[in-house]
GUPAMAR-483098 format. One record per residue (C-alpha): residue in three letters; x, y, z. Coordinates in steps of 0.001 Angstrom, whole numbers, plus 500000, padded with zeros to 6 digits. Layout:
# GUPAMAR-483098
ALAXYZ
...
# end
This chain:
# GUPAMAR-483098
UNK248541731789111888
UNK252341730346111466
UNK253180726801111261
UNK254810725679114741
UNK257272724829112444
UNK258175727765111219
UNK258330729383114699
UNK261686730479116005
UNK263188728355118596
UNK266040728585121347
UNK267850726515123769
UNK266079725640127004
UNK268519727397129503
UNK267137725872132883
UNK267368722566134134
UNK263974722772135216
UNK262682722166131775
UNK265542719890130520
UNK264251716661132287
UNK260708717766133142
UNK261437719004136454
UNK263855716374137559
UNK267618717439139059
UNK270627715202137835
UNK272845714201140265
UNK275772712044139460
UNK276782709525142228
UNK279237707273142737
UNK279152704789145833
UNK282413702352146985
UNK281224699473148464
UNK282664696009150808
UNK280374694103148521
UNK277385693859145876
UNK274237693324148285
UNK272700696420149018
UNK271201695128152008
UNK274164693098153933
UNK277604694587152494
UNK278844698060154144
UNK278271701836152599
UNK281946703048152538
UNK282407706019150049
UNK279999708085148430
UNK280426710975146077
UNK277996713699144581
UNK278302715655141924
UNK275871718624141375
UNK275068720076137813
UNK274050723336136608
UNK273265724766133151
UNK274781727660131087
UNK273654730652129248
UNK273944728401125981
UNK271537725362127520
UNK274968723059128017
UNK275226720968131272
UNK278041721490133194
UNK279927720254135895
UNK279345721593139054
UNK279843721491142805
UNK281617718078144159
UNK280554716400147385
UNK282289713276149188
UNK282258711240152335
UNK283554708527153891
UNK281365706046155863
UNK281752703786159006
UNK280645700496158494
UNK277087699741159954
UNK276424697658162589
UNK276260694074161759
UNK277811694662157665
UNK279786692500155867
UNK283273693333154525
UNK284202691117150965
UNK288029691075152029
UNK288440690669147761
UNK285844694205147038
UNK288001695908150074
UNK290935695129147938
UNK289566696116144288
UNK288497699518146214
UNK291593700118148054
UNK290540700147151390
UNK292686697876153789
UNK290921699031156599
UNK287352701039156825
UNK287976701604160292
UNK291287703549160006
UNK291139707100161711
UNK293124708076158548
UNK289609707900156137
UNK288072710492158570
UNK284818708441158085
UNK281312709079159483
UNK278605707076160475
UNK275779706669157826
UNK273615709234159185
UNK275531712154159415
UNK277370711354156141
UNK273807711014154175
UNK272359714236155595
UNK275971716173154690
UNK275490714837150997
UNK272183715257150591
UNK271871718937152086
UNK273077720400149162
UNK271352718434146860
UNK267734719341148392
UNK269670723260148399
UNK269206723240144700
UNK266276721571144177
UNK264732724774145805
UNK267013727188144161
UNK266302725169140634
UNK262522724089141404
UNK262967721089140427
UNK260255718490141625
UNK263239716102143228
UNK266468714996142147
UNK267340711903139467
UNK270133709741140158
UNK272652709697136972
UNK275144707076137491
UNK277333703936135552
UNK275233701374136615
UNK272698703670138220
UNK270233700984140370
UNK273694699712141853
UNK274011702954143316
UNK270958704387143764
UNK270334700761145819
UNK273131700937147990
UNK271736704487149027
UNK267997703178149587
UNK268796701104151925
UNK271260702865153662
UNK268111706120153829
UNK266485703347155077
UNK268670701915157837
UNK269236705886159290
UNK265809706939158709
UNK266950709684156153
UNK264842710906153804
UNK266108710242150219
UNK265896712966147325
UNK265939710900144515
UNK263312709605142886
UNK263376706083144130
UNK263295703902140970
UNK263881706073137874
UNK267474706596136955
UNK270037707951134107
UNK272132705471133582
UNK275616705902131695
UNK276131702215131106
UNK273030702694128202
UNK274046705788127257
UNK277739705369126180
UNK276483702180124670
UNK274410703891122599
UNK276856706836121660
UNK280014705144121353
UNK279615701303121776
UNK281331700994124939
UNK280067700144128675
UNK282923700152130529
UNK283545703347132235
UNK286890703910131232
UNK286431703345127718
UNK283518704997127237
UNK284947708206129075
UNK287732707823126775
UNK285943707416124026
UNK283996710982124654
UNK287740712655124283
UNK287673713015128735
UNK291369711863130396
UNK291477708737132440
UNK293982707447135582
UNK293393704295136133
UNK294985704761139351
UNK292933707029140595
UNK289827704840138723
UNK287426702957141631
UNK287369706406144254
UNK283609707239144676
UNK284976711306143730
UNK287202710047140875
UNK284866708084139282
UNK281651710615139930
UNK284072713412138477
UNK284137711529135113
UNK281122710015135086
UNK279324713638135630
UNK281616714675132580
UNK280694711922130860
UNK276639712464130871
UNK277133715779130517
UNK279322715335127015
UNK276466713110125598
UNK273635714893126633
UNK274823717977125490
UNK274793716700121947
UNK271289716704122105
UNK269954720371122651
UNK266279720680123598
UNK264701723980121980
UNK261225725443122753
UNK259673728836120621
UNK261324731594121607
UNK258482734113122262
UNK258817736923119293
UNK256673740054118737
UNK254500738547116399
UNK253699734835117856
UNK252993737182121179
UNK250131739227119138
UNK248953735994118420
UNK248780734922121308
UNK246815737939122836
UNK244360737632120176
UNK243513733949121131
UNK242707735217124350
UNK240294737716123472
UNK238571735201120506
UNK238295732558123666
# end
């Protein structure tokens, strides 16, 4: 019998099998403030992934919505200003209450979880929990089931540390060879457009490969059936 070793291997082409049946989803979320459970949802973004013929992650469909303020949030006049909102209430931002803008952004991720059958989506962000906290308890305040998994994350920030000694989003997405505006830098879609290139540059230096089935390892393989 061959060596495992020796036995010919190929790119995983699903992303079923990349991250044991979790779906990366790259968010970004714009915020009046840093407490989760106080400070207003106003922008979020979603980026969907899919992977090619060769087993590379890629880029895929981008998703985006404004949000109303809930009832009773507070709005950091000085994190309005580093986001560029003067006012969340203009009729300009088109903006949504939380409800409908959650269930709009996470249709389409629960859409390819089925079409992918994946076991439930993972939240890839830069600074992930900030994210992935802001989104808990806004699932929570609308009573809208959330499709990530509710405490693991990829997070970029340890990744592009790792790769290229940088944390900061725009250096690091620099650093991979990807273009940065800084003045488009801090909208939820800007910043989920990069950061989905981002993970998808450094993960895709790391190819998983299984054993590719071949004539003789599936011989093999019906003769250990019939020896029990």
């Amino acid at each position: 019998m061959n060596d495992n070793n020796n036995l010919i291997q190929q790119p995983i082409r699903n992303l079923k099998e990349r991250f044991r049946g979790f779906l990366p989803v790259v968010v970004d979320v714009e915020t009046a403030g840093f407490e989760a459970s106080s400070h207003a949802l106003l922008e979020v973004a979603v980026m969907t992934l899919k992977m090619n013929d060769d087993g590379l992650i890629e880029p895929d469909q981008l998703y985006q919505e404004n949000i109303l303020p809930f009832e009773g949030s507070l709005l950091d006049p000085s994190a309005l200003k580093f986001i560029g909102i003067d006012d969340p209430y203009h009729p300009f931002r088109n903006a949504k209450n939380e409800r409908s803008a959650l269930e709009q952004l996470f249709a389409p991720i629960r859409t390819q979880i089925k079409q992918t059958g994946c076991t439930r989506a993972i939240l890839v962000g830069h600074n992930a929990m900030f994210d992935l906290n802001f989104l808990k308890h806004a699932a929570e305040r609308t009573k809208v089931k959330i499709p990530f998994h509710l405490f693991s994350t990829f997070d970029t920030v340890s990744l592009s540390g790792l790769m290229f000694g940088e944390t900061v989003l725009s250096k690091a997405v620099q650093a991979a060879g990807i273009e940065w505006d800084n003045k488009k830098a801090h909208s939820a879609a800007y910043d989920t457009e990069k950061t989905a290139r981002l993970f998808c540059h450094i993960v895709n230096q790391w190819p998983l490969l299984k054993p590719a089935l071949t004539n003789e390892t599936s011989e093999e393989s019906d003769l250990d059936m019939f020896q029990g």
